[in-house]
Backbone bond lengths (Angstrom), bond angles and torsions (degrees), N, CA, C in turn:
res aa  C-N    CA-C-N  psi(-1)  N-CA   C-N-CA  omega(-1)  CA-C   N-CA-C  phi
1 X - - - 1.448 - - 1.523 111.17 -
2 X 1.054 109.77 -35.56 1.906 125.31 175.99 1.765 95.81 -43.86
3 X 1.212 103.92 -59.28 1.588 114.30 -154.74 1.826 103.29 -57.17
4 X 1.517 97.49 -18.20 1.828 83.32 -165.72 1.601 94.20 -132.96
5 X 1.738 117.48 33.30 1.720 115.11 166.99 1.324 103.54 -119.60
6 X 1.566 118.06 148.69 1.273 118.37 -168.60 1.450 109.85 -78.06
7 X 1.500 112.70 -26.22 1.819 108.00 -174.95 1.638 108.61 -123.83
8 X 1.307 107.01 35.28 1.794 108.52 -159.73 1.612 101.97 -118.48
9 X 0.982 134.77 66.30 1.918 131.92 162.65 1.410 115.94 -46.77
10 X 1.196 117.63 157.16 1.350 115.24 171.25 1.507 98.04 -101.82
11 X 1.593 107.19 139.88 1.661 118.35 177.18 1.107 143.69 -72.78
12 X 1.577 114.37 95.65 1.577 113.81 -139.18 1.558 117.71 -81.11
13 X 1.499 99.47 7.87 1.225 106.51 163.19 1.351 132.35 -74.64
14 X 1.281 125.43 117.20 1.539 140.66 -145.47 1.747 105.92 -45.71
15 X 0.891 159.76 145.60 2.168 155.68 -171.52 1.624 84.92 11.33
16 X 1.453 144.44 58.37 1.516 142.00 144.90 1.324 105.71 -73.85
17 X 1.423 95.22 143.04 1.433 102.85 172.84 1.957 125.31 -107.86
18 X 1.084 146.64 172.45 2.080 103.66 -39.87 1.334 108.70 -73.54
19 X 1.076 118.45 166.34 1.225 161.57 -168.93 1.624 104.31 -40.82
20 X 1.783 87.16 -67.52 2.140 87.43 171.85 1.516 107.27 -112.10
21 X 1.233 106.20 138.66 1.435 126.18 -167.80 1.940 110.40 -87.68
22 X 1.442 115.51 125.66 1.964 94.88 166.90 1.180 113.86 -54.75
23 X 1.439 133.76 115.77 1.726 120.88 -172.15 1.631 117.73 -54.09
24 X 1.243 118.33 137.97 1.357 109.27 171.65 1.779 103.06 87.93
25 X 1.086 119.47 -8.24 1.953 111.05 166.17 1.677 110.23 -66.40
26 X 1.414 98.46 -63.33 1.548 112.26 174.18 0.840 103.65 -95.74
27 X 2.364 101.72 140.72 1.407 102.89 135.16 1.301 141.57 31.47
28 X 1.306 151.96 90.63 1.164 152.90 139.86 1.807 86.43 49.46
29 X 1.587 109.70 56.13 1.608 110.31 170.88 1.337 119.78 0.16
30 X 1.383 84.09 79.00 1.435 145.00 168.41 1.643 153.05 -125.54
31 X 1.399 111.10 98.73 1.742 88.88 178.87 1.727 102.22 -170.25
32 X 1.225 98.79 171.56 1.889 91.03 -175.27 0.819 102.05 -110.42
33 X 1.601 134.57 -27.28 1.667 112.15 177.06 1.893 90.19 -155.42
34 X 1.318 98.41 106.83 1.569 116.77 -179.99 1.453 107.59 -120.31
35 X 1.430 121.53 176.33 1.239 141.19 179.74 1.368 116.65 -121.93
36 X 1.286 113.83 -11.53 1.784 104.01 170.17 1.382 115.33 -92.22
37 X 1.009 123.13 109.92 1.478 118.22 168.47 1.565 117.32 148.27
38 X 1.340 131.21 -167.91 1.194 139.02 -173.17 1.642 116.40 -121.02
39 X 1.413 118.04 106.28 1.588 126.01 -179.51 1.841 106.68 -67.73
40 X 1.323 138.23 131.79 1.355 127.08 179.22 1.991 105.00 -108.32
41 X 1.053 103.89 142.81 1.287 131.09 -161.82 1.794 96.37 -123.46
42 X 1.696 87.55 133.23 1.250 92.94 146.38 1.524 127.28 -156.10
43 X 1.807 135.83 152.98 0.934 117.77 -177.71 1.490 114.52 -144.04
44 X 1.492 117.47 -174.89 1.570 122.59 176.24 1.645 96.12 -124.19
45 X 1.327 113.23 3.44 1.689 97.90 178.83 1.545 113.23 -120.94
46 X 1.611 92.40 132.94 1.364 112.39 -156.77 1.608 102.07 -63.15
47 X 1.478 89.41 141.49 1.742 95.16 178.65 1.422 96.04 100.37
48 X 1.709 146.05 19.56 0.937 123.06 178.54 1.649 145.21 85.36
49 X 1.569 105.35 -34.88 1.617 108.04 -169.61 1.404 119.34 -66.00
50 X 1.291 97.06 140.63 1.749 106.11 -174.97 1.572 98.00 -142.10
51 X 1.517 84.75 151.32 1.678 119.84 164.40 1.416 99.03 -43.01
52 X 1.222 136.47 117.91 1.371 114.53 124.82 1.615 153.38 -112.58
53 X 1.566 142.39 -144.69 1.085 134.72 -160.71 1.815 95.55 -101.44
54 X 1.199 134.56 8.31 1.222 140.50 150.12 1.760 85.89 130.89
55 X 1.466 119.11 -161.91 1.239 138.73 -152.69 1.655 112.88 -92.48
56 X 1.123 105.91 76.24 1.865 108.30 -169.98 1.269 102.42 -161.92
57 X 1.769 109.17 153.87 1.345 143.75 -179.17 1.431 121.25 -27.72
58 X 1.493 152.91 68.89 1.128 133.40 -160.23 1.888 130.17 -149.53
59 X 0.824 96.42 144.75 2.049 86.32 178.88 1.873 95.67 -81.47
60 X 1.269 86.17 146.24 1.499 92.61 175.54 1.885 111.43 -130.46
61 X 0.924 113.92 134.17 1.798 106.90 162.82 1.777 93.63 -106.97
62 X 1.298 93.72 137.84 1.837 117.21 169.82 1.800 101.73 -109.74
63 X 1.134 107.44 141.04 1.140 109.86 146.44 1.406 124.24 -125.35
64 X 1.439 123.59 141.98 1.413 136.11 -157.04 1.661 94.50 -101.32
């Protein structure tokens, strides 16, 4: 998804969270647990539900 959004990096910080970073917020788009950006999800159970990074503020993409 990185490859085809105009402000979306992927977070080159090693299991950092989320996933795609706003380019240019953090650090050399970078960080382990930030609030700008989009966490990616994916699942096989119908209706959506996913694991997540515990109980906090966030955009999420799921995939079904």
């Amino acid at each position: 998804m990185a490859k085809h959004a105009r402000s979306l990096v992927e977070n080159k910080h090693f299991n950092g969270h989320p996933d795609l970073l706003v380019q240019g917020v953090y650090p050399n788009n970078s960080v382990k647990s930030g609030t700008e950006g989009i966490e990616i999800k994916s699942t096989r159970k119908p209706g959506g539900a996913v694991d997540t990074h515990g109980a906090r503020e966030q955009h999420m993409c799921v995939f079904v």
